[in-house]
Chimera marker file (.cmm) of the C-alpha trace (Angstrom):
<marker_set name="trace">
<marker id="1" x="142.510" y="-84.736" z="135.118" r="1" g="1" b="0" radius="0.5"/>
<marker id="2" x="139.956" y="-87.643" z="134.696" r="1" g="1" b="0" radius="0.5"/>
<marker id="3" x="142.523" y="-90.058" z="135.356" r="1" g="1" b="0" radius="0.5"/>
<marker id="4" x="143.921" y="-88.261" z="138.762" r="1" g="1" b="0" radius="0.5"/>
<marker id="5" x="140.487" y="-88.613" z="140.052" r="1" g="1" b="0" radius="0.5"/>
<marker id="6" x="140.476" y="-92.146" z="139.274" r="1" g="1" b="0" radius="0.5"/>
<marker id="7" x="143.926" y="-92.869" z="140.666" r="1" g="1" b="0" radius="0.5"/>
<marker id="8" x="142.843" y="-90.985" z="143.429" r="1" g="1" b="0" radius="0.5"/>
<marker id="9" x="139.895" y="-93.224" z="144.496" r="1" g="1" b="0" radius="0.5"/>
<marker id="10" x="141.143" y="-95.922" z="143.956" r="1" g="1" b="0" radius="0.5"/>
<marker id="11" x="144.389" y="-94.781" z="146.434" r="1" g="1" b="0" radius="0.5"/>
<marker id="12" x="141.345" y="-93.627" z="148.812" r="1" g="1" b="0" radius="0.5"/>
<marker id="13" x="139.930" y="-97.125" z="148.483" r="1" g="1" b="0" radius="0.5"/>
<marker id="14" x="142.759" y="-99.037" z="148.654" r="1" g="1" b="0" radius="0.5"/>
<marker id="15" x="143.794" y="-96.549" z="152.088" r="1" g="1" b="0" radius="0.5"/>
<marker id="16" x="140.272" y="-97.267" z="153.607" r="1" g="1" b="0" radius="0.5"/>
<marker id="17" x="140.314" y="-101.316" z="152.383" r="1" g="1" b="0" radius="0.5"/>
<marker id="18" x="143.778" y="-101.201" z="154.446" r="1" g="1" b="0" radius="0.5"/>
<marker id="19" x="142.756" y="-98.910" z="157.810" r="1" g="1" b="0" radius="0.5"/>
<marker id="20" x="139.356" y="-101.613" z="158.078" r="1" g="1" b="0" radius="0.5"/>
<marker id="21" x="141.609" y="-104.519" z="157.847" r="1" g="1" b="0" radius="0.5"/>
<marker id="22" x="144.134" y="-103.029" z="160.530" r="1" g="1" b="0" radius="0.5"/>
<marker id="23" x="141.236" y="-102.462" z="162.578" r="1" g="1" b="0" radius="0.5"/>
<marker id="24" x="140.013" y="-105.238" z="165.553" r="1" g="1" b="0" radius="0.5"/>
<marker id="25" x="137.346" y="-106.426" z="164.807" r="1" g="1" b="0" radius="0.5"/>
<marker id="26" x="133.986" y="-104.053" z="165.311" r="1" g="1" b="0" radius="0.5"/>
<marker id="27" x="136.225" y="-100.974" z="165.893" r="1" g="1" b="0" radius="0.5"/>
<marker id="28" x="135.091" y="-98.602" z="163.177" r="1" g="1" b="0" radius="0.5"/>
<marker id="29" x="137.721" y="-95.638" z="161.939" r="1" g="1" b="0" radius="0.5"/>
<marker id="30" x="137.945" y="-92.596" z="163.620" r="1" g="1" b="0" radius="0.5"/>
<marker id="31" x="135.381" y="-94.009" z="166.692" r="1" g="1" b="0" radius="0.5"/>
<marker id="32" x="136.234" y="-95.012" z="170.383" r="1" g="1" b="0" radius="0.5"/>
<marker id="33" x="136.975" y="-98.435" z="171.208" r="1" g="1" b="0" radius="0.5"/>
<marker id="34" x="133.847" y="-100.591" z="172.270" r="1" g="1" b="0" radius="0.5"/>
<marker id="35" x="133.051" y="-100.027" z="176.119" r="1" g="1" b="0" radius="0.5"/>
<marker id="36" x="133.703" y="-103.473" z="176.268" r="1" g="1" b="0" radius="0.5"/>
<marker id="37" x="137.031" y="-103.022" z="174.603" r="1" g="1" b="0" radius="0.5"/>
<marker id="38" x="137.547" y="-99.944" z="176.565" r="1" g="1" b="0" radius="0.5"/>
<marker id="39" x="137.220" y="-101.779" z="180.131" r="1" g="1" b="0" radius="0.5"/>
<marker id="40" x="138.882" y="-104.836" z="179.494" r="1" g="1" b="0" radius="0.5"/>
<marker id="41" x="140.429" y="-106.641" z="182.350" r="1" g="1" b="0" radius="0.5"/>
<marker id="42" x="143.935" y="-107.295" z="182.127" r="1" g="1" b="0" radius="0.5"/>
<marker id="43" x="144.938" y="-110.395" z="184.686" r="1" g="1" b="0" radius="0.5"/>
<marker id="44" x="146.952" y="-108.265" z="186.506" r="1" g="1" b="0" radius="0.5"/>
<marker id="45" x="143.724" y="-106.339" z="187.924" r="1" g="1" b="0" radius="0.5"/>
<marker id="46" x="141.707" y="-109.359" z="189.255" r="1" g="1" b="0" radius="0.5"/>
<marker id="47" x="139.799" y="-108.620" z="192.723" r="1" g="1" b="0" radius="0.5"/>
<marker id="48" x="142.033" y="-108.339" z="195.649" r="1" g="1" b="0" radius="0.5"/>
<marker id="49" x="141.249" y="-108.025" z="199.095" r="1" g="1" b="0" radius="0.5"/>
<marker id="50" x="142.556" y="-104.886" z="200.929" r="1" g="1" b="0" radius="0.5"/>
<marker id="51" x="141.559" y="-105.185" z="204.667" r="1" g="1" b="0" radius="0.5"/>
<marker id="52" x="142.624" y="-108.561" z="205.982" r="1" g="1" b="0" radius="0.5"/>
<marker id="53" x="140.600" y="-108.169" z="209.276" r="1" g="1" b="0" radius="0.5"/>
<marker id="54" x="137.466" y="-109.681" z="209.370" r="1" g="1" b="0" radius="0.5"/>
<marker id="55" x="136.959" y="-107.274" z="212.512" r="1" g="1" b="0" radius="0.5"/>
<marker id="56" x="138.068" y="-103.858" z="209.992" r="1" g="1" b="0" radius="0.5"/>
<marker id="57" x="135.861" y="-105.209" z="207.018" r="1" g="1" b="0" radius="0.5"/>
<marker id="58" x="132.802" y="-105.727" z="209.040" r="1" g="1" b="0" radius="0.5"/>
<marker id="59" x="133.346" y="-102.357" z="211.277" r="1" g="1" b="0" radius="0.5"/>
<marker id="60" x="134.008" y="-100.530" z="208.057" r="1" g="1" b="0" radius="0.5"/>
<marker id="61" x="131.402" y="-102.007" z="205.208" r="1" g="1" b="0" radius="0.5"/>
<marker id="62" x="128.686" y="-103.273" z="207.081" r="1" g="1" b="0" radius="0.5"/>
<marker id="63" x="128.467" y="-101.274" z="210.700" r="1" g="1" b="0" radius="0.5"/>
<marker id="64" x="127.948" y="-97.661" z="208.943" r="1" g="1" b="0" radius="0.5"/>
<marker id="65" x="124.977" y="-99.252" z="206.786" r="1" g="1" b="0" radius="0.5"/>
<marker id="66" x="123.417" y="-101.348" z="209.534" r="1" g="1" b="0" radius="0.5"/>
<marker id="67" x="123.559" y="-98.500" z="211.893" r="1" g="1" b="0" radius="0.5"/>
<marker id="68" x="121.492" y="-96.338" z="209.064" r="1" g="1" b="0" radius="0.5"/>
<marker id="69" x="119.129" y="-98.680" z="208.700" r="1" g="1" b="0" radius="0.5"/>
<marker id="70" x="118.581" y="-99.185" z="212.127" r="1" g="1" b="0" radius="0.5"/>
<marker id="71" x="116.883" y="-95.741" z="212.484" r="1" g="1" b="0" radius="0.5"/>
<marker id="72" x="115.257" y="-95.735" z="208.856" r="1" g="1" b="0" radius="0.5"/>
<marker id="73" x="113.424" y="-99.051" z="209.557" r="1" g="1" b="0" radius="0.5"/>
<marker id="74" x="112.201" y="-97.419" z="212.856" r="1" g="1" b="0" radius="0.5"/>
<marker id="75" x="109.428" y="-96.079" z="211.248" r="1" g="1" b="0" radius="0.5"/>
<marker id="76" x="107.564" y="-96.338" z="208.015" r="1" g="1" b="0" radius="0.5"/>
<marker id="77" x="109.063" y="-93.685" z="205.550" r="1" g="1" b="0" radius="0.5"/>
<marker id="78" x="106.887" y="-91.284" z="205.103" r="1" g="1" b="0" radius="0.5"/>
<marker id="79" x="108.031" y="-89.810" z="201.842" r="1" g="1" b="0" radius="0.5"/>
<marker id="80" x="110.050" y="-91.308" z="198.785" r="1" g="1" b="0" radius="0.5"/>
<marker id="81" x="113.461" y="-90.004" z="200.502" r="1" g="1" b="0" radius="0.5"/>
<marker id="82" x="112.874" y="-92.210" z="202.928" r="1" g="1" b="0" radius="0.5"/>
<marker id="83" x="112.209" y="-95.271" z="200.638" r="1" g="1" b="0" radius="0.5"/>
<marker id="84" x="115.166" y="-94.206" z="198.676" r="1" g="1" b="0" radius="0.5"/>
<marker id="85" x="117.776" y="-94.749" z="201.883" r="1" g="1" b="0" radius="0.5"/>
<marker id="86" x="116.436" y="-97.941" z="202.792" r="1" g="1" b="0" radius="0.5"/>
<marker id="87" x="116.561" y="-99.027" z="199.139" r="1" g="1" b="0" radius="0.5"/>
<marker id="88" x="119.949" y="-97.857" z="199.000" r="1" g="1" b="0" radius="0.5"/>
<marker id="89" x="121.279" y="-99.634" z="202.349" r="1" g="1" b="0" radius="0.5"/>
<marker id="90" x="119.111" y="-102.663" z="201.436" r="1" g="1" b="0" radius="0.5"/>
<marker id="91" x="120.897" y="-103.367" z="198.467" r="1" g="1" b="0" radius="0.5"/>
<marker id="92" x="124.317" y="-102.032" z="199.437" r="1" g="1" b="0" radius="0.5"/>
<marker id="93" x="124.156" y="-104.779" z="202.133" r="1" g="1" b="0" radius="0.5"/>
<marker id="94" x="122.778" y="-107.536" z="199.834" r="1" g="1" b="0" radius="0.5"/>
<marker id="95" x="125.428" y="-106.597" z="197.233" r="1" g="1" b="0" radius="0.5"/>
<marker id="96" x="128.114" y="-106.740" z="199.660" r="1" g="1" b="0" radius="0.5"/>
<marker id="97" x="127.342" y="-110.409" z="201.496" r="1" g="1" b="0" radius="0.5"/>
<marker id="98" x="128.882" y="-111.265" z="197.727" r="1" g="1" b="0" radius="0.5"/>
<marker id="99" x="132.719" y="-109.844" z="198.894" r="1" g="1" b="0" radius="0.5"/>
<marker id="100" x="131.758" y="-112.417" z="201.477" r="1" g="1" b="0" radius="0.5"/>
<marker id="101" x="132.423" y="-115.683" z="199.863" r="1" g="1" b="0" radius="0.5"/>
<marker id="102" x="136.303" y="-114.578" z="198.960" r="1" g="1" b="0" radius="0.5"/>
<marker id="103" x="136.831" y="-114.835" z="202.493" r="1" g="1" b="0" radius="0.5"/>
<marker id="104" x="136.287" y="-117.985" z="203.703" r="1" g="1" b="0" radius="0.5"/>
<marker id="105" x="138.270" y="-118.686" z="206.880" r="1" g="1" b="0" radius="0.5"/>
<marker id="106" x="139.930" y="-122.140" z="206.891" r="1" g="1" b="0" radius="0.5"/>
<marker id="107" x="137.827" y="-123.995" z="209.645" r="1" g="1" b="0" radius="0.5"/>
<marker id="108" x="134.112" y="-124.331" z="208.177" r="1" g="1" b="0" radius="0.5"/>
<marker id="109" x="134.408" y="-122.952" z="205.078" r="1" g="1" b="0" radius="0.5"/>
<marker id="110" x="130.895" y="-124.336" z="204.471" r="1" g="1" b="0" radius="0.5"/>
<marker id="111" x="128.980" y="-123.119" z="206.778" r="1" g="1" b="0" radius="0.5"/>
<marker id="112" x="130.555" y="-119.615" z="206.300" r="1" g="1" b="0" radius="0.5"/>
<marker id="113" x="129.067" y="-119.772" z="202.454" r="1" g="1" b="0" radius="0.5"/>
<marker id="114" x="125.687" y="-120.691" z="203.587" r="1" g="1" b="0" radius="0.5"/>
<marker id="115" x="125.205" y="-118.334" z="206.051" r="1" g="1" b="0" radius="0.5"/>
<marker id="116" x="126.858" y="-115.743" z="203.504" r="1" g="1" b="0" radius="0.5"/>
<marker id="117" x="124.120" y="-117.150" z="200.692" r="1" g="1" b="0" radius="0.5"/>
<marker id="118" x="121.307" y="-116.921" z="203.620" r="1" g="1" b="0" radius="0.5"/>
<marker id="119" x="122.376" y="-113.407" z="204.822" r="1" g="1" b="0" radius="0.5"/>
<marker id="120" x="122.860" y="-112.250" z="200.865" r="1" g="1" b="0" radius="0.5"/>
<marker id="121" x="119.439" y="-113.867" z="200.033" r="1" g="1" b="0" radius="0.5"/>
<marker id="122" x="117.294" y="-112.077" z="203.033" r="1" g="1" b="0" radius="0.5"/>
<marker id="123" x="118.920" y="-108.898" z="201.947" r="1" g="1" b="0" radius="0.5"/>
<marker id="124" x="117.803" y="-109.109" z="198.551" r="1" g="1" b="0" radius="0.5"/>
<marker id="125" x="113.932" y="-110.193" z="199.483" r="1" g="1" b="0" radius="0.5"/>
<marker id="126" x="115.088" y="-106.417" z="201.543" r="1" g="1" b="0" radius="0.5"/>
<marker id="127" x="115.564" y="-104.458" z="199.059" r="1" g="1" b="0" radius="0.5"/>
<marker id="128" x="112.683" y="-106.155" z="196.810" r="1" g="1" b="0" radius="0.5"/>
<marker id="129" x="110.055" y="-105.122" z="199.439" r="1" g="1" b="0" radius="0.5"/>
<marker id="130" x="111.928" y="-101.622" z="199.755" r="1" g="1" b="0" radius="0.5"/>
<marker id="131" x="111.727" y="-100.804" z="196.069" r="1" g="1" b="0" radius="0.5"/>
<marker id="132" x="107.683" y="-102.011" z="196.376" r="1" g="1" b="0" radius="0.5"/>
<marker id="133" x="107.481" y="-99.912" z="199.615" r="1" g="1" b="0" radius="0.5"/>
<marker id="134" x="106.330" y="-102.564" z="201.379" r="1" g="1" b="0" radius="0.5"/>
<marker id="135" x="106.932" y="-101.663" z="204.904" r="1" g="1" b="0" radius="0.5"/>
<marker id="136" x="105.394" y="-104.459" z="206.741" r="1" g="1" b="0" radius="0.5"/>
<marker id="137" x="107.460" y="-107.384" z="204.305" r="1" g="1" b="0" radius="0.5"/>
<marker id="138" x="110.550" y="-105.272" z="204.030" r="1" g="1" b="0" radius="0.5"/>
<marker id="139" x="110.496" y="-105.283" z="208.256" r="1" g="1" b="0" radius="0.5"/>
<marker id="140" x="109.941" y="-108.846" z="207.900" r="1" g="1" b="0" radius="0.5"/>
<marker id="141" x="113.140" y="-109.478" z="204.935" r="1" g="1" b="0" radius="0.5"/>
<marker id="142" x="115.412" y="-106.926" z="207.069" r="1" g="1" b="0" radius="0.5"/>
<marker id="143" x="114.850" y="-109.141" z="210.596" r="1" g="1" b="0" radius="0.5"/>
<marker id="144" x="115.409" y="-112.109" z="208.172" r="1" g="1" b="0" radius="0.5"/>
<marker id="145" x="118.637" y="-110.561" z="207.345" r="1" g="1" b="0" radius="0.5"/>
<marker id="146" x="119.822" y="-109.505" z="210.711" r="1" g="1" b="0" radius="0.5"/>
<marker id="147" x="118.787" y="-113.415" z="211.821" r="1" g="1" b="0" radius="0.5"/>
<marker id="148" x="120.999" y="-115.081" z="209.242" r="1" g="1" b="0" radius="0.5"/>
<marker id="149" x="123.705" y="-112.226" z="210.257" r="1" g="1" b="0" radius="0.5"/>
<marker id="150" x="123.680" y="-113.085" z="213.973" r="1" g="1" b="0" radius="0.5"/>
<marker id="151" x="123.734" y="-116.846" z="213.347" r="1" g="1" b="0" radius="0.5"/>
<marker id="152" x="127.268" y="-116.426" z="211.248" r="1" g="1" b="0" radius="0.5"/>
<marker id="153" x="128.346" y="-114.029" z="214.128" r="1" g="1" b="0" radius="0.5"/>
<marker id="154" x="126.886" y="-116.598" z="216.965" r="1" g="1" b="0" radius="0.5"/>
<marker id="155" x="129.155" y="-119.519" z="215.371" r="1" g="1" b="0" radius="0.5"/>
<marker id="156" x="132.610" y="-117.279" z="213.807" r="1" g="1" b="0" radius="0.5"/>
<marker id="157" x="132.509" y="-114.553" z="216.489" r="1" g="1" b="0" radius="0.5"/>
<marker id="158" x="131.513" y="-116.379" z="219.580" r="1" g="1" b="0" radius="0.5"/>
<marker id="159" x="127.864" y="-114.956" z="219.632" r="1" g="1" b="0" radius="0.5"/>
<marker id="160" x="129.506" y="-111.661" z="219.847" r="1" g="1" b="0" radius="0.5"/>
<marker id="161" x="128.499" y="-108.151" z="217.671" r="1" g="1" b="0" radius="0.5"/>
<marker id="162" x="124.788" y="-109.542" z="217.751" r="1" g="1" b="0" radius="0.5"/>
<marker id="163" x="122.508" y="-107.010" z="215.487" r="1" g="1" b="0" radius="0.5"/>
<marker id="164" x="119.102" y="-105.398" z="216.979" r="1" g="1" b="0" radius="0.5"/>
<marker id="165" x="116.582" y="-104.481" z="214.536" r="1" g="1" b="0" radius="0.5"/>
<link id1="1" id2="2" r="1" g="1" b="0" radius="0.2"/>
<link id1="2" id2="3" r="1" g="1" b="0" radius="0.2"/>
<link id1="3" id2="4" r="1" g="1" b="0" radius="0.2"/>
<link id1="4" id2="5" r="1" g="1" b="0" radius="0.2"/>
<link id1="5" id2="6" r="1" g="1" b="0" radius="0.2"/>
<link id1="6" id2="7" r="1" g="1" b="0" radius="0.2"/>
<link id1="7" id2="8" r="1" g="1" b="0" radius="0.2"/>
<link id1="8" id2="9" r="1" g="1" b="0" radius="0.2"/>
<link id1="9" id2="10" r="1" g="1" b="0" radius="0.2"/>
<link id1="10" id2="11" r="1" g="1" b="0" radius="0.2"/>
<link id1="11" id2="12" r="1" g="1" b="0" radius="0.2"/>
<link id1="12" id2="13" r="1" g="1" b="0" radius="0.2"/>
<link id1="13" id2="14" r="1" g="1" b="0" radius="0.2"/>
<link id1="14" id2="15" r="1" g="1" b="0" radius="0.2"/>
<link id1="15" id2="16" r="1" g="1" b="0" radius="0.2"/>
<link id1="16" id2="17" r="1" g="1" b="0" radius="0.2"/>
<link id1="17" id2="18" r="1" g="1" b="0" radius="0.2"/>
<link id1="18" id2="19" r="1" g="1" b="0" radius="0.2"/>
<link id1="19" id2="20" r="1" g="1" b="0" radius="0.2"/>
<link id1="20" id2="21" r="1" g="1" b="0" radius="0.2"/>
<link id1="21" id2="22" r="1" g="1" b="0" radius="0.2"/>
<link id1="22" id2="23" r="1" g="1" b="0" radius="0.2"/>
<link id1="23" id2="24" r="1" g="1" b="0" radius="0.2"/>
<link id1="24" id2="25" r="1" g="1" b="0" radius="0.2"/>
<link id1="25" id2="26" r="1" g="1" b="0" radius="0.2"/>
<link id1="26" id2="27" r="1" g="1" b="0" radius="0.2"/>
<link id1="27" id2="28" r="1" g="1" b="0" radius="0.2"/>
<link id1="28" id2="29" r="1" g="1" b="0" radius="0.2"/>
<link id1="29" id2="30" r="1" g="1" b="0" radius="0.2"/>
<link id1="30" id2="31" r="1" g="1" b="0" radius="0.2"/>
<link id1="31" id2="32" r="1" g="1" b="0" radius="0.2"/>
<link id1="32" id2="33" r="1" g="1" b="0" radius="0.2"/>
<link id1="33" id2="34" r="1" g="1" b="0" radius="0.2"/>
<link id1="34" id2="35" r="1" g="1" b="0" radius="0.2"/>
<link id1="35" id2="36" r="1" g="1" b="0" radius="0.2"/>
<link id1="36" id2="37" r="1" g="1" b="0" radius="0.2"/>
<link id1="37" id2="38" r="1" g="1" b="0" radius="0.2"/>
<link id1="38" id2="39" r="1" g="1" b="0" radius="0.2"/>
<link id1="39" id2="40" r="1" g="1" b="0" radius="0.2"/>
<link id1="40" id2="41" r="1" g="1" b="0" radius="0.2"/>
<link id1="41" id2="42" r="1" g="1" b="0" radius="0.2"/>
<link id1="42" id2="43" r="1" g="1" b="0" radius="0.2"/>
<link id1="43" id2="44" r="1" g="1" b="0" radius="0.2"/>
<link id1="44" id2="45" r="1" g="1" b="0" radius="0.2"/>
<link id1="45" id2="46" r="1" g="1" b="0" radius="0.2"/>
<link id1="46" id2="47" r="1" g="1" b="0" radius="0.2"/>
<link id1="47" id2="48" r="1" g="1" b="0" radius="0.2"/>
<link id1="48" id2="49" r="1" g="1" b="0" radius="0.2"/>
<link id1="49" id2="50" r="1" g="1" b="0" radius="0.2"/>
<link id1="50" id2="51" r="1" g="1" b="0" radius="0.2"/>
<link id1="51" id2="52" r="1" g="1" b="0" radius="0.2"/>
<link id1="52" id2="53" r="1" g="1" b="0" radius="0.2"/>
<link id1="53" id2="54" r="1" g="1" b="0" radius="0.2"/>
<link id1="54" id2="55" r="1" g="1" b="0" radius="0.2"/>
<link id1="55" id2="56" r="1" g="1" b="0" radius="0.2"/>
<link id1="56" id2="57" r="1" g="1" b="0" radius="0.2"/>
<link id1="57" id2="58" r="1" g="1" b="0" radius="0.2"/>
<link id1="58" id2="59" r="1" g="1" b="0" radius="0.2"/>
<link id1="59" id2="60" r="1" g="1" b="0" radius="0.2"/>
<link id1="60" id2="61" r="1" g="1" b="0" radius="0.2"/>
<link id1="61" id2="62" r="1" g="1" b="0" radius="0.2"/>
<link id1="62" id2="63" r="1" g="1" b="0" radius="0.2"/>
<link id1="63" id2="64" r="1" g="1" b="0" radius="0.2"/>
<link id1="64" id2="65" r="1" g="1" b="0" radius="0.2"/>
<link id1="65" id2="66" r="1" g="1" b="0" radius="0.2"/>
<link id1="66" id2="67" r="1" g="1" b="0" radius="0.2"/>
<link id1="67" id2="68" r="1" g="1" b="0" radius="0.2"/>
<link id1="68" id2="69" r="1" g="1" b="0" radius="0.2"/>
<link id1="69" id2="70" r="1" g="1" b="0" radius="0.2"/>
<link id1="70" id2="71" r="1" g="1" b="0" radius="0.2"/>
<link id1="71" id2="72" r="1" g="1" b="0" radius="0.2"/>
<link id1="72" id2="73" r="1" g="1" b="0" radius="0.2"/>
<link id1="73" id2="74" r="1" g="1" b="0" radius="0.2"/>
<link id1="74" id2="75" r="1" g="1" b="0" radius="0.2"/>
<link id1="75" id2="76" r="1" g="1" b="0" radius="0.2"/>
<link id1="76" id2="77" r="1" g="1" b="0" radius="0.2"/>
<link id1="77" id2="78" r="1" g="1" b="0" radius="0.2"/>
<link id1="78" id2="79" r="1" g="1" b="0" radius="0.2"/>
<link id1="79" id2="80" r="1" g="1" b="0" radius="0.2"/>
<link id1="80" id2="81" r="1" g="1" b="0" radius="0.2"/>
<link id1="81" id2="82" r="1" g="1" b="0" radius="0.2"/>
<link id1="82" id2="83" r="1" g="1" b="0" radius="0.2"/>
<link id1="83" id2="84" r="1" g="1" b="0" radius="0.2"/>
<link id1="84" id2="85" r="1" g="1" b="0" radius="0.2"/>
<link id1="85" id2="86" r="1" g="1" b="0" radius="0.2"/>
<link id1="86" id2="87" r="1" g="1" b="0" radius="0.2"/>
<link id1="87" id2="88" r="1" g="1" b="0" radius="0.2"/>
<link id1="88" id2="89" r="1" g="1" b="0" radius="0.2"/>
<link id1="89" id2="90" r="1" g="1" b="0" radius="0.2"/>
<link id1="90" id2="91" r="1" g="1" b="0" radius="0.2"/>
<link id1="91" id2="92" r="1" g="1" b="0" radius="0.2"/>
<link id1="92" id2="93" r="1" g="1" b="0" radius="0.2"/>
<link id1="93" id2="94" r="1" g="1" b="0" radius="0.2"/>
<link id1="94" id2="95" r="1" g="1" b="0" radius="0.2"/>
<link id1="95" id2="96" r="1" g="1" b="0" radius="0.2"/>
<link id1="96" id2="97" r="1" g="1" b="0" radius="0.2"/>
<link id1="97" id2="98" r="1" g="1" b="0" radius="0.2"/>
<link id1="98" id2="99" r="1" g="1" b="0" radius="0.2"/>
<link id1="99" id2="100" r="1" g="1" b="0" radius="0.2"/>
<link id1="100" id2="101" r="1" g="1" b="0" radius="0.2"/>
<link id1="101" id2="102" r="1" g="1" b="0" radius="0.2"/>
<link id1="102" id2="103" r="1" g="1" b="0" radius="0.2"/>
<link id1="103" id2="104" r="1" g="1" b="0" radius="0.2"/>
<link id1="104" id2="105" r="1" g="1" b="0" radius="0.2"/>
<link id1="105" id2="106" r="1" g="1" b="0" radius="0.2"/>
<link id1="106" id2="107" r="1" g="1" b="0" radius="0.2"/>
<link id1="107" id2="108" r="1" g="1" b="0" radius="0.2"/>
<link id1="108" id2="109" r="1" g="1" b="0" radius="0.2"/>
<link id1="109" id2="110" r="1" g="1" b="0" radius="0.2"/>
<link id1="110" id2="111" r="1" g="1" b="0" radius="0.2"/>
<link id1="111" id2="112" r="1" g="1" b="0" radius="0.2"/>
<link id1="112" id2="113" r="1" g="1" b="0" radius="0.2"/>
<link id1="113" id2="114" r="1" g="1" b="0" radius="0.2"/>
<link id1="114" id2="115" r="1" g="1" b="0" radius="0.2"/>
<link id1="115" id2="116" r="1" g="1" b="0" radius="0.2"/>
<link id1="116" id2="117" r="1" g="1" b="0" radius="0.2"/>
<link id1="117" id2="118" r="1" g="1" b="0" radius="0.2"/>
<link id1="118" id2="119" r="1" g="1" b="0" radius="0.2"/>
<link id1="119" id2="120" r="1" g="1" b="0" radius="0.2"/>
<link id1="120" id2="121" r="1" g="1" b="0" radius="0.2"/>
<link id1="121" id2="122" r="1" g="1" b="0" radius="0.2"/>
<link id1="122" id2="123" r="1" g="1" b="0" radius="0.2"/>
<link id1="123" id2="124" r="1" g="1" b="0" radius="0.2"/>
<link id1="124" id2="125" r="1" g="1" b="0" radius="0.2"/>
<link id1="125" id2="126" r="1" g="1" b="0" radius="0.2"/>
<link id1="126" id2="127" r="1" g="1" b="0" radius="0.2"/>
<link id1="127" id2="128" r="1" g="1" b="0" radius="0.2"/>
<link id1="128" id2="129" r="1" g="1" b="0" radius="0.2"/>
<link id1="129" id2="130" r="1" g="1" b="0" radius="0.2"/>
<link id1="130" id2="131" r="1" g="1" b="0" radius="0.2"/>
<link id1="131" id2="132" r="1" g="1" b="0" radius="0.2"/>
<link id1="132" id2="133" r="1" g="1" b="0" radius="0.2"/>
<link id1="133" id2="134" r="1" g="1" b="0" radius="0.2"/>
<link id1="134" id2="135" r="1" g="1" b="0" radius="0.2"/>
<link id1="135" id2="136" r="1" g="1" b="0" radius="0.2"/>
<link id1="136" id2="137" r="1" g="1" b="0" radius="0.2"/>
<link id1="137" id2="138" r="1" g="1" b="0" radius="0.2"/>
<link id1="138" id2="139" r="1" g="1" b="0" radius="0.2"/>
<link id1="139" id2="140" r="1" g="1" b="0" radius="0.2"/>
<link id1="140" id2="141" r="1" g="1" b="0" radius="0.2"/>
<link id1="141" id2="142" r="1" g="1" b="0" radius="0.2"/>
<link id1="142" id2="143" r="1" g="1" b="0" radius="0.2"/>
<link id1="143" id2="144" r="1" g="1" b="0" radius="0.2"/>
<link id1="144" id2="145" r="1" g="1" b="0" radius="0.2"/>
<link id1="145" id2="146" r="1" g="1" b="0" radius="0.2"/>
<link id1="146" id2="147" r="1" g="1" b="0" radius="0.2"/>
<link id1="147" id2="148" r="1" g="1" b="0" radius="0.2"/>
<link id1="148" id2="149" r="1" g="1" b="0" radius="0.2"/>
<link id1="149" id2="150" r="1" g="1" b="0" radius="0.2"/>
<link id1="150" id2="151" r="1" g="1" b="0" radius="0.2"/>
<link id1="151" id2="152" r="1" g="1" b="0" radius="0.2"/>
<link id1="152" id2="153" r="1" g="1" b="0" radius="0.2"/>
<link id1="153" id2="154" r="1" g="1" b="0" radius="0.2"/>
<link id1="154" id2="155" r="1" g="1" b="0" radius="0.2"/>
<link id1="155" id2="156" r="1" g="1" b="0" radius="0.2"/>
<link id1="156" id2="157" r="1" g="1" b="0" radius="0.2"/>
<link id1="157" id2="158" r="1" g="1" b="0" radius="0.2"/>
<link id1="158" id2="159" r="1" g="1" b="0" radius="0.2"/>
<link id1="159" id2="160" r="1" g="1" b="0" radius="0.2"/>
<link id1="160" id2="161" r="1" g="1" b="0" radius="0.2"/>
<link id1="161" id2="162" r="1" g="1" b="0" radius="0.2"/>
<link id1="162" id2="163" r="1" g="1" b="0" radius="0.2"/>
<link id1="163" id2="164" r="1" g="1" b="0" radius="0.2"/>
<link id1="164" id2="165" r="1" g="1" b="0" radius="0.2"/>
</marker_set>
């Protein structure tokens, strides 16, 4: 009987020895893969653009958010709600001057990228003065924003689809 047992750790040993070194690395047995692990990106799934329209993207991303924000920077908010939505649209419009710079048209690529870095950096001094609930310096970051908008759409639209605070 003694001697099962022993045979029998050992076989346990030897089986655990062989599961940890058929393991990747920092995958323990009998857990989930690392998120990390989990959400690798195969190649396969690199961004891709889905709306080849400038006109489409900009009606469809940035117009509902703008037009939001239009009437929440009306007025000061006058309860945390109201903070939260122009945090939220703040941030959603920072965040998306990024999708921006993978679609630089062929003819002034450059100036498209700085008015995209101008537009993304306003919107993020935006959503800084939000999240303080700073009314009179997020007024200030949001015209800042809708200035470095209107410039890109003054020199790639023809000074067309101009924004109003």
């Amino acid at each position: 009987m003694k001697r099962q047992l022993i045979l029998l750790s050992v076989f346990v040993g030897l089986g655990s020895v062989v599961v940890s070194l058929t393991q990747p690395a920092g995958l323990k047995a009998n857990a989930s893969p690392s998120p990390a692990a989990a959400t690798a990106v195969a190649p396969a799934d690199e961004p891709a653009i889905v709306e080849d329209s400038m006109h489409e993207f900009m009606e469809y991303v940035f117009q509902p958010t703008y037009k939001r924000l239009k009437v929440s920077m009306a007025a000061e908010p006058s309860d945390n709600n109201g903070w939260k939505a122009i945090k939220s649209d703040s941030l959603i419009l920072a965040e998306s001057c990024n999708l921006l710079f993978d679609r630089t048209p062929d003819d002034d690529g450059a100036d498209w990228m700085k008015h995209a870095a101008a537009s993304r950096g306003a919107g993020a001094e935006f959503y800084k003065a939000a999240r303080e609930k700073k009314f009179q310096p997020a007024v200030a970051a949001y015209k800042k924003m809708l200035d470095n908008c209107n410039a890109c759409h003054r020199q790639f639209e023809d000074g067309r689809h101009i924004l109003k605070p």
